[in-house]
N, C-alpha and C positions, 0 to 999 in steps of 0.2 A: 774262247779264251785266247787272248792273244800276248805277246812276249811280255806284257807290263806284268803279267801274273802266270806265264808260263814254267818259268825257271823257277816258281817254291816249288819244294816239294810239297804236293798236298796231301798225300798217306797222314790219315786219322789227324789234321789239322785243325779240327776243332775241338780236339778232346788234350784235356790234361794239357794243357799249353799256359807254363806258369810265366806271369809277367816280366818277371828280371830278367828272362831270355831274349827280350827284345832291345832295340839299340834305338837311341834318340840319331834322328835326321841330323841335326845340325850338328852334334857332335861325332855324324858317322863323315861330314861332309868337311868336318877338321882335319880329319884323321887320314880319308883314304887322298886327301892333297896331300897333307905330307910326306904320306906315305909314296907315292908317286913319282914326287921328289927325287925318291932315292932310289927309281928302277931305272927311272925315265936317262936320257943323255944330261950331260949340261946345258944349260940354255932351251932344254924344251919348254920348261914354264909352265906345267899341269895347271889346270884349273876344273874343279867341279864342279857343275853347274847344275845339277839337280841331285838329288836323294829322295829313294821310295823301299821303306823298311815295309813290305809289305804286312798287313795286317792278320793274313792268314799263313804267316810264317811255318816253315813245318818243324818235325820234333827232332830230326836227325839235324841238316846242316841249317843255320841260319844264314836267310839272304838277304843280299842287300842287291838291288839295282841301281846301279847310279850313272850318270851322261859326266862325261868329261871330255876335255880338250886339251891337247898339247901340237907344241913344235914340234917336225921331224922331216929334213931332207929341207928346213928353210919355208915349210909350209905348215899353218894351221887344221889340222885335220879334226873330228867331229868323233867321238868312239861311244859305242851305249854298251854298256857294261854288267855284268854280274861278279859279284863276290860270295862264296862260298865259303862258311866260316864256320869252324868247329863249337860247339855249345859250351859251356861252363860247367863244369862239375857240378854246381850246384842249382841247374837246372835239372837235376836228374837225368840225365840224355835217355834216351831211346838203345843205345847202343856203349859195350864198356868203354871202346875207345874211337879213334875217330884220326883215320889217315886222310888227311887232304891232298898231300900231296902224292899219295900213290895213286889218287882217284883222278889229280893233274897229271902222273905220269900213265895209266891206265887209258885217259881218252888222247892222250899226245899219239900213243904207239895205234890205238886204233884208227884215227884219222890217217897216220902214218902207212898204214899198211892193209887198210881194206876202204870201202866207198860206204861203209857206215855214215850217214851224216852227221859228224860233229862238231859244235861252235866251236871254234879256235879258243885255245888257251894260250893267255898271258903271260899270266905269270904265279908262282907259288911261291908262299910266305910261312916260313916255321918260325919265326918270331912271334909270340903272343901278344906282344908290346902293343904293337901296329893297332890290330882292332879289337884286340880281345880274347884272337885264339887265332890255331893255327888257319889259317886260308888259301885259297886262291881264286884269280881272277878270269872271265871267260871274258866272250862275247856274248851280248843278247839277241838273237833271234825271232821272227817273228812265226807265226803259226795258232793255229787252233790243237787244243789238250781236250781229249776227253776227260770229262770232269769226274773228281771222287766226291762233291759233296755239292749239290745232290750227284748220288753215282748216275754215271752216264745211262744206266737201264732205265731211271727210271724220269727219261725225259729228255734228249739234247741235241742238239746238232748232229751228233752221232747214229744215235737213236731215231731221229724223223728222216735221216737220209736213204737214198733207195737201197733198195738191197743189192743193187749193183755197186754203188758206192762201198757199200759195206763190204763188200766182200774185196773190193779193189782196196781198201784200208788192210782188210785182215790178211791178203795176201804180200803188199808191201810189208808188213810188219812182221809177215812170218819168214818174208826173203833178208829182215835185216839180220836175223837169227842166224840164217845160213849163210852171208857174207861174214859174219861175226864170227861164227864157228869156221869158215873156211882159214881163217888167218895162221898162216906157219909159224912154228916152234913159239907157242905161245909163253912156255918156260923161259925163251932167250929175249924175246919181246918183251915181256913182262915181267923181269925179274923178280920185280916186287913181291907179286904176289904166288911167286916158287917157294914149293917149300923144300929145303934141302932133304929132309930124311923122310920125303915121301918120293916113292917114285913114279913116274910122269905116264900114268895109264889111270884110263878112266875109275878102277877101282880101287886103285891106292885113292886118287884122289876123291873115290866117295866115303871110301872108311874115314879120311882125313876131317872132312867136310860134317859128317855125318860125331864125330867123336867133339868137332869145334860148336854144333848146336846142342851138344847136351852141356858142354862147359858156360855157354851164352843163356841157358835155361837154367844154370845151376846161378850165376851172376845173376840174371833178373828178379827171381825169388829169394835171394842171400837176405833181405831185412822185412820180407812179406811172406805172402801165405802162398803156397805149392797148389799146383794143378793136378789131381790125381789124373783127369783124363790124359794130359800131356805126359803127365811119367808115363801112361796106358801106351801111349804112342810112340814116344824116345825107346821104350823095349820090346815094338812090334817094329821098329826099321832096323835097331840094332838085330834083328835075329832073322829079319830078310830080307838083307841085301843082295841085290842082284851078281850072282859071281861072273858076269861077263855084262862088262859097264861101258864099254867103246873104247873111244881113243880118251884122251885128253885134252879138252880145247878151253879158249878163255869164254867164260861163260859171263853175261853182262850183270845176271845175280838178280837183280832186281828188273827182272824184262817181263813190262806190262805197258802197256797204250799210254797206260796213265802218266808212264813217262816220257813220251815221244812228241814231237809235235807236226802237225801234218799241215800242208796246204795241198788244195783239191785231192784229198783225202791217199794223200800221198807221204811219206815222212819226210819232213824236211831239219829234223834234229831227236838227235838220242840223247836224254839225259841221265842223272842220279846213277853212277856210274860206284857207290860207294859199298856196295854188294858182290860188286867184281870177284870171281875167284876164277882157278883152275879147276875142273869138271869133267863130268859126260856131259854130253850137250842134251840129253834129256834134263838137265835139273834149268834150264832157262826154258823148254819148251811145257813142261808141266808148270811151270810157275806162271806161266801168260794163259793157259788153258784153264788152270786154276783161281789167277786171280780174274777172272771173267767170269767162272761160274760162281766167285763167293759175290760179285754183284749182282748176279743174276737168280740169286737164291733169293737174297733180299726183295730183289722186285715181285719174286713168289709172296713171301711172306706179306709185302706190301699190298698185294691184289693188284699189282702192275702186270704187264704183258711181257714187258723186257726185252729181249732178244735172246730168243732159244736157237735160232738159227746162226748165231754169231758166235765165232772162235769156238766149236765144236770138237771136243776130241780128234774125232777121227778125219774133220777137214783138215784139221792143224795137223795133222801126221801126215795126211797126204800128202798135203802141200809140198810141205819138207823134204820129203821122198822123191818125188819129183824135182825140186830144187837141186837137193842134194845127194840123192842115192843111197841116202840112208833112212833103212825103217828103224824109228821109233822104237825101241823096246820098254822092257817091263810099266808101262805109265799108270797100271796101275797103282805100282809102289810109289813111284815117282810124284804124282800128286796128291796121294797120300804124303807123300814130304812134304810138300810142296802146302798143303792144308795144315799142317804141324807147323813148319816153322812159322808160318803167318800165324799160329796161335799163339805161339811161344810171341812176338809182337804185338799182337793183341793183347796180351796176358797182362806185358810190358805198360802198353799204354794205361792201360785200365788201372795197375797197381800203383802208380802217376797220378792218376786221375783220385784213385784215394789220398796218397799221399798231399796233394795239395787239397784237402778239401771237396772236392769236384764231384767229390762221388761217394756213397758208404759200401763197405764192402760186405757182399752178399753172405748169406749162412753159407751157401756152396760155393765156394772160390772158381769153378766149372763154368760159372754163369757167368765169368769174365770175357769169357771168349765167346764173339758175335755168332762166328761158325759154329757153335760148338755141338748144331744137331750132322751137323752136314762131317764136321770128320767121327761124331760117334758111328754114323751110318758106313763111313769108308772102310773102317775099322773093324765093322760088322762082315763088311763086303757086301752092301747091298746100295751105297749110294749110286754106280754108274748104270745097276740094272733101273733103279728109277728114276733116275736122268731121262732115261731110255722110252720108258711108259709115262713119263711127265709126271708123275707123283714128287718127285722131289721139289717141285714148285709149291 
């Protein structure tokens, strides 16, 4: 996969994806000229010279790629571009609301202050006029994305490379983690995402974290049917949280491969940056470990082979350890979160999925969520002992 189709987000992009959420080309290619107009100098002269509303657009931000050209310093210069644009309400989003421009000021300060790779950002747009919704605009980059559909276990680029490759990917991507989490006073870096009446230690900010996913679960099922297993879950984390959670660091929220883009199996850009929060840097390390093995369950279920040696618990903690000097704690809670909140997503898309027709909904509303043998098993406490004996495949 290379930049034409790197930058959508593809999490669950073929499911429940209602049509009015997409944008006509020529009318996106009126729009982001004029719109240009008015960032650009005088006399720059924007011109757009192509539009690609990609076809598998995702449920959170919709993308646009577009190539343009303008004057600057008295020279025509050539720029390929993304735009990142907030959904309509009456797309039903993924999500109750949708900061764009915290996730433009989120990757400004990371480029700013660590060697994370990130495309340069443009510009940000809180006017809805412009395209539709709030935005903003990057650079596009080139690279290979391990793919969600089909998921990368079960067949890809990723998947046929040796296992030296593989493991030089899994270690680049677990060292952006520890550049990531290295970044000082992440509260003053990133104001945005501070919260004033919590205080700036790893367990303030997981009760905090932890109290905002049951409010996002109580918003996803507000006009549908409830997840018994997921209430099961929202009052097995509430009642054991870790009381010693680390420091506080900015955690990228959504840190999986799936959003990274690599050449010779190296990162060469970190994207989807709209999960961003303040943390212990176990909730970015259990969510890469975890969303690794909900592919990798799948390719069980499939009669695939997968990669059972890929993103491993206990490599990915040592790695880090090594990196950083920090061991890992509680991960068995942690990805136990880490499988929860992706159900509470899942839950999301699927109830979507009914809502526009796409789907009928089951006698047990349970059977919404894809995972949903893999977090009863967590739950139980017996999924990482058979991870261990390969019975979980």
């Amino acid at each position: 996969m290379t930049s034409e189709t790197a930058d959508v987000d593809p999490d669950y992009a073929e499911l429940a994806r209602p049509g009015e959420s997409r944008n006509d080309p020529a009318v996106m290619q009126a729009s982001l000229e004029r719109w240009l107009g008015t960032v650009l100098e005088p006399g720059s002269e924007p011109a757009v010279t192509a539009v690609e509303v990609p076809a598998a657009n995702g449920m959170s931000n919709e993308t646009v790629l577009f190539d343009a050209t303008w004057t600057e310093d008295g020279r025509r210069s050539e720029h390929r571009l993304v735009a990142r644009i907030a959904p309509p309400a009456s797309a039903a989003p993924l999500f109750p609301s949708y900061d764009l421009n915290q996730q433009y000021e989120v990757m400004r300060a990371v480029a700013a202050h660590t060697s994370v790779p990130i495309p340069r950002v443009y510009w940000s747009e809180s006017r809805p006029e412009a395209l539709g919704g709030e935005f903003f605009v990057m650079e596009r980059l080139d690279g290979d994305v391990p793919p969600d559909v089909m998921p990368y276990t079960f067949g890809s680029w990723l998947s046929e490379a040796s296992a030296e490759e593989r493991t030089r990917l899994q270690q680049a991507s677990v060292g952006v983690l520890a550049e990531l989490h290295a970044m000082a006073d992440p509260h003053l870096t990133c104001p945005s995402l501070a919260d004033a009446d919590t205080e700036p230690t790893g367990a303030s900010a997981l009760r905090a974290h932890v109290a905002a996913q049951r409010r996002y679960y109580e918003w996803a099922t507000a006009d549908g049917p409830r997840s018994p297993l997921i209430e099961r879950g929202l009052d097995w984390v509430e009642s054991n949280l870790p009381t010693e959670a680390g420091p506080a660091v900015l955690c990228w929220g959504d840190a999986r491969i799936g959003n990274m883009m690599f050449r010779d199996f190296e990162p060469t850009a970190v994207l989807d940056w709209e999960m961003a929060t303040i943390g212990p840097r176990e909730l970015d390390l259990s969510w890469m470990i975890f969303l690794h093995r909900f592919f990798e369950d799948l390719a069980g279920l499939a009669g695939l082979p997968g990669m059972p040696d890929f993103l491993r618990r206990e490599d990915v903690a040592a790695t880090y350890l090594e990196l950083t000097g920090h061991r890992a704690a509680d991960l068995d809670f942690y990805t136990l979160y880490a499988a929860l909140r992706h159900a509470v997503i899942m839950f999301r898309v699927q109830c979507r999925a009914v809502a526009f027709g796409q789907a009928e909904l089951p006698a047990n509303p349970d059977e919404m969520i894809l995972h949903r043998a893999t977090l009863e098993a967590m739950l139980d406490g017996t999924y990482w002992s058979s991870v261990a004996t390969g019975s979980a495949r």
